[in-house]
N, C-alpha and C positions, 0 to 999 in steps of 0.2 A: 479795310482791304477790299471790302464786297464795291464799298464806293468807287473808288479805285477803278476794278477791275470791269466797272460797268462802263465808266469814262472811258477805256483806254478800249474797246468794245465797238462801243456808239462810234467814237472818233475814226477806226479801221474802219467799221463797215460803212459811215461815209463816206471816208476817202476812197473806197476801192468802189462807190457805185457813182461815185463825183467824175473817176474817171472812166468809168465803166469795164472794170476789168475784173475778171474770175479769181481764182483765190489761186486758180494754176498760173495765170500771169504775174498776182502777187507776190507769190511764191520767187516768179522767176526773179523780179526787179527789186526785188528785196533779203534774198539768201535765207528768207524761214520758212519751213517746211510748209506744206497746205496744209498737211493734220494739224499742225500746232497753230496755225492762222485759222485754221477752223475754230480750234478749243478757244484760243481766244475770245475770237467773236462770239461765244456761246456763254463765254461765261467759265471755262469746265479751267482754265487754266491761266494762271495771269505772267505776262513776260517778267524777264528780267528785265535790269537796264540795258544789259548787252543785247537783248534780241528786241528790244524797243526801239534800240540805236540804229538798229537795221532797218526796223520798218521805216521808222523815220527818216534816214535816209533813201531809201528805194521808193517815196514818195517824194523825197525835194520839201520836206516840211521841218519844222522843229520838232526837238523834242517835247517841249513844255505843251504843245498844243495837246499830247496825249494826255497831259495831268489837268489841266485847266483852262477856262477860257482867257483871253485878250479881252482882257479889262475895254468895254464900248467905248469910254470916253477918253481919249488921249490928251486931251487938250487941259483937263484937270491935274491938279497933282495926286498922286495915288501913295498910300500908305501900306506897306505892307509886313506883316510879321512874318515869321521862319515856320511854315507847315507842314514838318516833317512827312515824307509818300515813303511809304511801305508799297514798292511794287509787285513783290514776289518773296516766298520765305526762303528762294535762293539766294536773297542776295541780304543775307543778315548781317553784313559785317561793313555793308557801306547803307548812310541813311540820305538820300537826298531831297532838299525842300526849291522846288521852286519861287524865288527870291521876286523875280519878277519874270512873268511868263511872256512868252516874246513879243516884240515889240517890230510892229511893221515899219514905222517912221522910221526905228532904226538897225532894224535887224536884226536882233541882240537879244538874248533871255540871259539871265542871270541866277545862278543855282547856290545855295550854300549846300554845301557838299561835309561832311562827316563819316572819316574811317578808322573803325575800331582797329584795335591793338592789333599787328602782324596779319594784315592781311594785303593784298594785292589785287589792284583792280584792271584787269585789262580791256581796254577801249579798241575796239575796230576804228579803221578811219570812217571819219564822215566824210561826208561831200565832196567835189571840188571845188578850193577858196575859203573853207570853213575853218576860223583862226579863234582860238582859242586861248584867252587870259585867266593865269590862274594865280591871287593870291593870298597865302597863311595866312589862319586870323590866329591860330593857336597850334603849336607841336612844328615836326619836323615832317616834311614830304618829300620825297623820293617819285620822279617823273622820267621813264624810260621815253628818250627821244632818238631814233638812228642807232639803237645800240648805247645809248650812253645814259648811264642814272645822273642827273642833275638834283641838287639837291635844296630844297626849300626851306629855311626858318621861319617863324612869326614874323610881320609884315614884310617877305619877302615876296618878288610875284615872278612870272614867268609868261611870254606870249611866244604861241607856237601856232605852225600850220598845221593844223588838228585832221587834215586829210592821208594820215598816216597813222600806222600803230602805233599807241603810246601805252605806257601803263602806269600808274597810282600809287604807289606802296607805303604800307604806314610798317617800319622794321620795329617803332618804338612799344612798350607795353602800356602809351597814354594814346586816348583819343586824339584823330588829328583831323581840327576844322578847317575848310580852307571856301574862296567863295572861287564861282566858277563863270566866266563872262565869255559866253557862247557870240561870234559875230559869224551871217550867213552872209552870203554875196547877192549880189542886187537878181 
């Protein structure tokens, strides 16, 4: 977690001296507080995914760039295993590994995603254009789109314009893995 929380640290306080802005303008173009952008960057407190989602958003960036870097070489084929991120001991009931962290040629990171038994995750919209594919490798999913639960089986998927609230929900008492295929706009 301490690794973690250094990466997602280093990465804010670049970006906010990349563009040279205060942690009160931060604050403003990204909906989290200065105190807790402070703790952050100190160290003293590590986000969720939901208040990662923000920053991330309120900087025009990916998510994934907060967890890891963009592999130097694109042009190679890259190999990659499932390395589950513990971002916050708030969010113990969803575990997510970036699968491939984003990718500039194509815009896209890709997440395997895992949510324990009865739990509900909900997502602020990202971006505008931020479309999102999602699908079951194992269990049933529950995806709040417009007011309406849509529902997922194993190799079942789903694409949506992900610049709207959606929400997650596992109803079942089994874990449910699904992968998650983030695309940003040019």
């Amino acid at each position: 977690m301490k690794k973690m929380s250094h990466r997602v640290a280093s990465v804010l306080k670049s970006l906010r001296k990349d563009r040279g802005w205060s942690l009160e303008k931060t604050a403003e173009a990204t909906g989290v507080s200065k105190a807790m952008l402070g703790q952050i960057e100190r160290e003293e407190s590590s986000p969720t995914i939901a208040t990662l989602w923000k920053i991330a958003n309120g900087f025009h960036t990916s998510f994934s760039s907060f967890l890891e870097e963009t592999p130097s070489d694109l042009k190679k084929p890259i190999y990659r295993f499932k390395q589950v991120q513990h971002l916050s001991p708030a969010d113990k009931k969803i575990r997510i590994a970036p699968l491939f962290p984003f990718d500039p040629q194509l815009n896209c990171e890709i997440f395997s995603i895992e949510l324990l038994p009865h739990y509900e995750h909900i997502s602020l919209p990202h971006q505008t254009g931020v479309i999102e594919h999602v699908i079951v490798v194992k269990g049933t999913l529950e995806i709040l789109l417009k007011g309406i639960w849509k529902t997922l089986h194993k190799n079942e998927g789903l694409r949506f314009n992900a610049d709207q609230h959606h929400k997650y929900r596992n109803s079942s008492s089994a874990r449910i893995y699904f992968y998650n295929i983030i695309h940003y706009p040019e």
